[in-house]
C-alpha positions, 0 to 999 in steps of 0.5 A: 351738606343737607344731601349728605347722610351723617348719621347711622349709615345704612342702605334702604331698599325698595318698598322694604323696612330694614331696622337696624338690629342693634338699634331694634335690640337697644329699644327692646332692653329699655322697654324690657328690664328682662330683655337678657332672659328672653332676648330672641323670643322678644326680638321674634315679637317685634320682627313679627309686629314689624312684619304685619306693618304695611311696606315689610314684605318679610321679617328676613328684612332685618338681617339684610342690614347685619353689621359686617365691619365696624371700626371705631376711632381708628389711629395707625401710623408708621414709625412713630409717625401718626397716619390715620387720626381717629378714623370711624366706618362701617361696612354692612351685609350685601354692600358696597362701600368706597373709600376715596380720597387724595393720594397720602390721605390715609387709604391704604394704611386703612385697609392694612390696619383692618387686614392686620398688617399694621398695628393700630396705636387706638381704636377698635376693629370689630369683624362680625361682632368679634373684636379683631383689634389684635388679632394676627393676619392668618386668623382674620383671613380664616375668618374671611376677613380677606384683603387684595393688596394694591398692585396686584402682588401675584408670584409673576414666575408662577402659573396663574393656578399657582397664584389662584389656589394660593387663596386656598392655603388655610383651607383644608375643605377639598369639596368646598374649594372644588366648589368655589373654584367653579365659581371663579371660573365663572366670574371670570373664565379667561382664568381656565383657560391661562390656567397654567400660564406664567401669571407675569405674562398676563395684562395688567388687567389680567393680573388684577382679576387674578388677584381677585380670584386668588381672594375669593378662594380664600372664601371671605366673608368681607372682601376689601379691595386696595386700588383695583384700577391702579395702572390700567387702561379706562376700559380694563378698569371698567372690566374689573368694577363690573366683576365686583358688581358681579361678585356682590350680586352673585355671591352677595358679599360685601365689598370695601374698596378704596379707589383712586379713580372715585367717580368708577368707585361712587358709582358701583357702592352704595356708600362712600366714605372722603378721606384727608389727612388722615380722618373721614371728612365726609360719608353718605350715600354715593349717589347724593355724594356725587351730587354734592358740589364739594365733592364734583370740584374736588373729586369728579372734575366737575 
């Protein structure tokens, strides 16, 4: 267990110092009884001092650590019956955060509870810095909040534009979804060229970078994966982990997977939260977790 993070999880990066902004704001107002009446001009002086330090390149550096999702004692269940048992993670800016655990742990009945799709009995579930606890499916997705379901869920008697443009139906900013199409195509280009093929005719794997597809044009701000390797062959689910890599570096939004296969999922995120009936039994930093011989026996086959 000395290998695994168990405090603020957070993501270092190389020969930079990332202070937490909450951390740094909580220290700001016990130092400084007039913190509320000045906050930014003193939270510039400390990014300033912090930057002069040897090892921070740039005071930016603050922001690559920016809160995107924080849940908090998170309960869900279905007909009176309890699912999730008090369930706590963060997902924060630019990174990549698995989610693995045995079949019936409480995954999925996660990410549906943060899309809105199942309402919590407890807890909080806050969305850059806004409580969406209780807020409806429709207007988290505007926010960027976007979920790609397990299994794909495409209309298979629509073309594979049909279900890509989908993604788009809040949105009424033609340029902006001009734009963010192009990207898709560039993610994955195959997509133009099926553009007006039935998407039930399409591979598993196909079908599975549509659904990725059809989520990216909804713009998010978070994007959350459910079981992206469900049903495919080895290859096709290294193919898709590859292109969420892609989308991280390309367009540097975060990602929250949950995936069955978790030695593919440790292997692309930064950070892994290990689910069992319920409740979050482990959480760390991916690469000391899949070191961890807990972790080897039970999850990687080791």
């Amino acid at each position: 267990m000395d290998s695994i993070f168990l405090g603020r999880p957070y993501r270092p990066r190389p020969e930079i110092v990332t202070p937490d902004m909450e951390i740094l704001e909580d220290i700001v107002r016990i130092i400084y009884p007039e913190y509320e009446k000045g906050k930014e001009e003193l939270l510039k002086m400390v990014r300033e001092e912090l930057t002069k330090k040897k090892g921070v390149k740039k005071a930016s550096c603050f922001y690559g650590l920016r809160m995107v999702l924080k849940v908090e004692d998170l309960k869900a269940g279905y007909g009176g019956s309890e699912v999730l048992h008090g369930v706590s993670i963060e997902v924060r800016e630019d990174e990549v955060v698995s989610i693995i655990g045995p079949n019936g742990a409480g995954k999925t009945t996660l990410l549906l509870t943060i899309a809105g799709l199942v309402r919590p009995t407890s807890g909080r579930i806050t969305y850059m810095r806004e409580e969406v606890t209780s807020l409806p499916v429709h207007e988290r997705v505007r926010r960027g909040l976007v979920l790609c379901p397990e299994r794909r869920r495409l209309f298979p008697e629509m073309t594979v534009g049909e279900n890509v443009m989908a993604g788009a139906y809040l949105r009424n900013d033609k340029d902006g979804i001009r734009r963010d199409l192009e990207k898709v195509f560039e993610i994955f280009p195959f997509i133009k060229e099926r553009w007006r093929q039935m998407a039930g005719t399409l591979s598993g794997g196909e079908q599975q970078m549509v659904a990725i597809a059809r989520a990216l044009m909804s713009r998010p701000r978070l994007l959350m994966l459910d079981e992206p390797s469900v049903g495919l062959a080895p290859v096709m689910k290294v193919t898709v982990f590859e292109k969420v890599k892609e989308i991280r570096e390309r367009e540097g939004i975060p990602v929250l997977v949950v995936e069955q296969d978790a030695y593919l999922a440790m292997s692309v995120s930064d950070r892994t939260y290990v689910i069992e009936s319920g409740s979050v039994v482990m959480e760390g930093r991916s690469a000391e977790l899949m070191a961890n011989d807990d972790v080897k026996s039970r999850y990687l086959g080791v």
